[in-house]
C-alpha positions in Angstrom: 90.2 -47.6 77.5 88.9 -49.2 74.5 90.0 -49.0 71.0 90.0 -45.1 69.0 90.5 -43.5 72.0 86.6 -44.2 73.3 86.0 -44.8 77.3 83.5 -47.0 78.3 81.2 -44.4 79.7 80.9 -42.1 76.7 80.0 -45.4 74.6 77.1 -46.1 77.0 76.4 -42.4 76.8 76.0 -42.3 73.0 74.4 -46.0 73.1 71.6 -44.6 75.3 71.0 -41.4 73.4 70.7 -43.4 70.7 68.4 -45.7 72.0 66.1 -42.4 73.0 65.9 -40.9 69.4 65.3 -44.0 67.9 62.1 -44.3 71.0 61.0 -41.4 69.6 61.2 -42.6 66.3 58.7 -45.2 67.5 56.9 -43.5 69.0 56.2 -40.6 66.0 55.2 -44.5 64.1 53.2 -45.6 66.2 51.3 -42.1 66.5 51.1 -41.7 62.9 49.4 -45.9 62.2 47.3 -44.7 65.0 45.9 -41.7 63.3 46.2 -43.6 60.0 43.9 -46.1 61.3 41.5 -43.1 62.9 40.6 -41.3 59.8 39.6 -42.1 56.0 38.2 -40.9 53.2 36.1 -41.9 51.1 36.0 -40.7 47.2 33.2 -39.0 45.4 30.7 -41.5 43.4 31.2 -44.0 45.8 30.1 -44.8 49.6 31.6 -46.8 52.6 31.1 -49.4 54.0 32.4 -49.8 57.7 33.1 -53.2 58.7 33.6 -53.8 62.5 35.6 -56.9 63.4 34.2 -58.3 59.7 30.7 -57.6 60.4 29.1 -54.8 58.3 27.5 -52.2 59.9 27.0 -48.9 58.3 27.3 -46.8 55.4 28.8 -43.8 54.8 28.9 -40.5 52.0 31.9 -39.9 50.0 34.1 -37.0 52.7 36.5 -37.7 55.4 35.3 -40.3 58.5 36.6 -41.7 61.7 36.9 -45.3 62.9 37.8 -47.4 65.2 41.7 -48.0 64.8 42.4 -52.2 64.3 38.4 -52.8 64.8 36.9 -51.1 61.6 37.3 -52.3 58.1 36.2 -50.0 55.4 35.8 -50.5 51.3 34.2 -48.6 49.1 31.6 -49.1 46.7 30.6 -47.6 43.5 27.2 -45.8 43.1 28.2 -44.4 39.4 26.8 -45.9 36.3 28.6 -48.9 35.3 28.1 -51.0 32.0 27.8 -54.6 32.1 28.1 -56.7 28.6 27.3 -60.0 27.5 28.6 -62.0 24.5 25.3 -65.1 24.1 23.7 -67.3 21.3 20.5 -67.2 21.1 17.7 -68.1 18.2 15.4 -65.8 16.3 11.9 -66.3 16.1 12.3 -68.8 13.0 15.1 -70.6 14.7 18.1 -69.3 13.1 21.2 -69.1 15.0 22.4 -65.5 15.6 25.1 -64.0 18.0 24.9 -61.0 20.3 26.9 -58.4 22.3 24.3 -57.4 24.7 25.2 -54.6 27.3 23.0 -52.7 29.8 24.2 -49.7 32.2 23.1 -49.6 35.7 23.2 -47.9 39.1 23.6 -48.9 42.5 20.4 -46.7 44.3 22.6 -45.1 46.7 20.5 -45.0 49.9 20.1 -48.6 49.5 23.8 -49.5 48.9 24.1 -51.0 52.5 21.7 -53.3 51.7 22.8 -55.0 48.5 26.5 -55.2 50.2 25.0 -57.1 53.3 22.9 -59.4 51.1 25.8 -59.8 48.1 29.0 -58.7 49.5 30.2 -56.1 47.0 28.9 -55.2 43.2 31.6 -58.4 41.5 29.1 -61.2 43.3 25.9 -59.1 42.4 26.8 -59.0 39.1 27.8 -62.6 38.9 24.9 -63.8 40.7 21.4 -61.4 39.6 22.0 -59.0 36.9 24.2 -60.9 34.1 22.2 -63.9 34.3 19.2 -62.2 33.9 20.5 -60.0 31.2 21.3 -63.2 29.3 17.5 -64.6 30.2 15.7 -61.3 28.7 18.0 -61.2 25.6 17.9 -64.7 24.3 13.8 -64.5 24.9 13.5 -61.1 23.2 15.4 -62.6 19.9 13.2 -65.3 20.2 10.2 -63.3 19.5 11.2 -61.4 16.2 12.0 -62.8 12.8 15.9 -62.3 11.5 14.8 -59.7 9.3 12.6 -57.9 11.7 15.7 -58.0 13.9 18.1 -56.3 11.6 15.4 -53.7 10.6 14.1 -52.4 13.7 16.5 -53.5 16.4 14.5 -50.7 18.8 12.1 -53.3 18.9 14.1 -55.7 20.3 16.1 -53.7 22.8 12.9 -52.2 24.0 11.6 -55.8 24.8 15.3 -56.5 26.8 14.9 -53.8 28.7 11.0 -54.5 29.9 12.0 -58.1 30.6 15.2 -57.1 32.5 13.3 -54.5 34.4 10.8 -56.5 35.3 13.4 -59.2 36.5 15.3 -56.6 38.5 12.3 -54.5 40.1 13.1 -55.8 43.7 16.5 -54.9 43.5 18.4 -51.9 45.0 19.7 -51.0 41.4 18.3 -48.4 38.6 18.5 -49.8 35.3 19.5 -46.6 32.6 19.5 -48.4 29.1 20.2 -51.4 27.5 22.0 -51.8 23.9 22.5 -54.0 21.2 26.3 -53.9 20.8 26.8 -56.3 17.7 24.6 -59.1 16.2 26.0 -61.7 13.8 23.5 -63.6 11.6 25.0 -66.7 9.0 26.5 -65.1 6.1 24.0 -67.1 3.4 20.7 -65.2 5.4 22.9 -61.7 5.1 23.4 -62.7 1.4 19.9 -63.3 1.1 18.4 -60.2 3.0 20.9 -58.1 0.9 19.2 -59.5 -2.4 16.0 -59.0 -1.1 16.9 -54.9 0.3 18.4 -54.4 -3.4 15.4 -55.5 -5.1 13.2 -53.8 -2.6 15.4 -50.5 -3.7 14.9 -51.3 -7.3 11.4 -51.5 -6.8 11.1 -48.4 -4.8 13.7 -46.7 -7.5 10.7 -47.6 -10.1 8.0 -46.7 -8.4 9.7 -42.7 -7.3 10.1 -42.8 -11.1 6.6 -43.6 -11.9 5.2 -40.7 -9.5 7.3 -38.8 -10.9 6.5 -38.9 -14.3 3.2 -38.9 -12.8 3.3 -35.5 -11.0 5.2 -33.6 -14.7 2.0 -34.9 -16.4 -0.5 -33.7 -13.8 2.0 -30.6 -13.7 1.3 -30.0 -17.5 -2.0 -30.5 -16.9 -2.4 -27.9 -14.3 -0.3 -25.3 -16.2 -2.6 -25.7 -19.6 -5.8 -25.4 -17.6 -4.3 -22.3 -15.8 -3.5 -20.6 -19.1 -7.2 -21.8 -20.4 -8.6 -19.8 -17.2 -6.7 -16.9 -17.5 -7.6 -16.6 -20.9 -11.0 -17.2 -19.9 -10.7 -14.6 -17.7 -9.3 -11.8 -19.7 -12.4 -12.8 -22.5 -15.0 -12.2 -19.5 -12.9 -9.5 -18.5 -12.8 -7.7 -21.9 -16.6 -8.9 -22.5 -17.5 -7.3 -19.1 -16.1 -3.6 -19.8 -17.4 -3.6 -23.2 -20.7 -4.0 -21.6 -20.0 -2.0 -18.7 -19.2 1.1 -20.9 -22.1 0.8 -23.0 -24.5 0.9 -20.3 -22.9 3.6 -19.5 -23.2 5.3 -22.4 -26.6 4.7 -22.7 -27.1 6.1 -19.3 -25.6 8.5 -20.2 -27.5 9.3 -23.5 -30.5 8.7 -21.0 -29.4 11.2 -19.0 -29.3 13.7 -21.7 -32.7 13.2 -23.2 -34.2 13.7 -20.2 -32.7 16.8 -19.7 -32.9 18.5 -23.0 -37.3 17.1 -22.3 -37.1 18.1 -19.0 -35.5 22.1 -20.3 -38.4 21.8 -23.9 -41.0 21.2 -21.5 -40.5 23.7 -18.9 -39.9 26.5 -21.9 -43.4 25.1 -23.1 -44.8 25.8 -19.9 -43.2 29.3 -19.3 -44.7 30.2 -22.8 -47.8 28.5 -22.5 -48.2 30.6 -19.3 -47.2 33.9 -20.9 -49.4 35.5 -24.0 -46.6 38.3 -24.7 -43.8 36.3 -24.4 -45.5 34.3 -27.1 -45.8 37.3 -28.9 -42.5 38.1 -28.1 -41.2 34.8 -29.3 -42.7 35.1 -33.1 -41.5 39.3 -33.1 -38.1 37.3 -32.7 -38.8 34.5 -35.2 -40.3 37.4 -38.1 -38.2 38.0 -41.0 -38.8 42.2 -41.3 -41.2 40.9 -44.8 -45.1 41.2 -44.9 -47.3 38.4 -46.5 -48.3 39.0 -50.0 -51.7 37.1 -50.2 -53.4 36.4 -46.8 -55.4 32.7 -46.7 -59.1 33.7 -45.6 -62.8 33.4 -47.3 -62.6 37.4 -48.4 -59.6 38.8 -50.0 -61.6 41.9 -50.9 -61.1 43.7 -47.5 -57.1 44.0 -48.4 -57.7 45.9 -51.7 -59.7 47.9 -50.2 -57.6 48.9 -47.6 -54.9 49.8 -50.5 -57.5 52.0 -52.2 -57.8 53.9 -49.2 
């Protein structure tokens, strides 16, 4: 009997039970690396890249996969837009020193992803050896071709010539270049101090010149209002002129109008008595007075005595 009161046989019983739950525990390990080494997933904006013994081989969509357990090796790589910036010295046209902060973003092209990873090994050594390098090349020959001052004024001018350079040096590629921006750009301070002079007087110049137009314009606008007023006097005159004349031939038509008809009524009453012998008669029994005539006009006045005496 061994020490506590423990047999021999009922410590080789526990020992062996012991032994099968911790099998089990192994087992349930070994199951679960298994199944860990079946299945993977990999995450959205990115695809896999199965490696078998080392050697890639395939690519896959973002989702959960299979693979072979302790023969496949699988990394992800990133098709989302990623920025890449560069910090250079370059010259400007006129050979003055200046310092940039270049950056561009870029795509991976993500049916051709399989293809850059087989020729580069992952996005860190494409970067390092293609696209920074050649984003330094198109930036320091883009600065080269513009004057300091055209530089600060119309940096579009500059970044559009970056990006046809860079495109141009990255067309057989499996990448999609997006945009490319001018981060910072640091000139010497005497040429800043200088430009600044020149942009004030530039301003004061401009200032002058709004001021001139301006006066310019209130003159012309003086101009313009005094001839308006002269025409819309001119107008009302004519106006004025015009209905004074409009009314008199009026009235004259009118006046016109009214001979003719008192004519027209004289001479058809001539007619109509002209054409009637009693209505003439008529007309003179209306115009007599009710007195005879004391002497008649003739060659013998002796007929009207003797008409008395009788």
């Amino acid at each position: 009997m061994l020490k506590n009161g423990l047999t021999k046989s009922s410590v080789n019983v526990d020992t062996a039970q012991a032994s099968k739950h911790l099998g089990k525990i192994a087992v349930a390990a070994v199951s679960a690396a298994v199944l860990w080494q079946v299945f993977y997933t990999i995450d959205e904006g990115h695809v896999g890249i199965v490696k078998r013994f080392g050697e890639a081989t395939t690519q896959v969509n973002p989702g959960l996969h299979t693979k072979v357990p302790f023969a496949d090796g699988i990394e992800e790589l990133e098709i989302r837009t990623r920025k890449n910036s560069e910090n250079l010295k370059a010259s400007t046209f006129e050979q003055m020193p200046v310092q940039a902060e270049v950056s561009v973003n870029w795509t991976v092209i993500r049916a051709e992803a399989f293809n850059l990873y087989k020729g580069y090994g992952g996005l860190d050594q494409f970067e390092n050896r293609i696209l920074d390098p050649r984003l330094r090349s198109a930036t320091k020959d883009a600065l080269a071709r513009f004057k300091a001052e055209q530089i600060i004024q119309n940096r579009g001018q500059v970044i559009q010539k970056i990006e046809e350079t860079l495109l141009s040096a990255m067309a057989e590629f499996p990448v999609k270049l997006d945009s490319v921006q001018i981060e910072n750009l640091i000139l010497p301070q005497k040429y800043l101090q200088s430009i600044e002079t020149k942009q004030t007087e530039k301003n004061l110049a401009a200032a002058e010149k709004h001021r001139l137009e301006r006066q310019k314009l209130e003159a012309q606008r003086e101009v313009n209002t005094a001839e308006a007023k002269r025409d819309a006097e001119k107008a009302r005159a004519d106006g004025s002129a015009y209905a004074i004349e409009i009314e008199a031939k009026a009235e004259a038509e009118a006046i016109l109008v009214k001979g003719l008809a008192e004519a027209e009524a004289m001479k058809k009453k001539a007619d109509a008595i002209k054409a009637n012998a009693t209505l003439v008669d008529y007309v003179k029994a209306q115009q007599w007075d009710g007195k005879l005539p004391t002497t008649v006009m003739g060659g013998n006045q002796d007929v009207l005595w003797n008409m008395k005496e009788k």
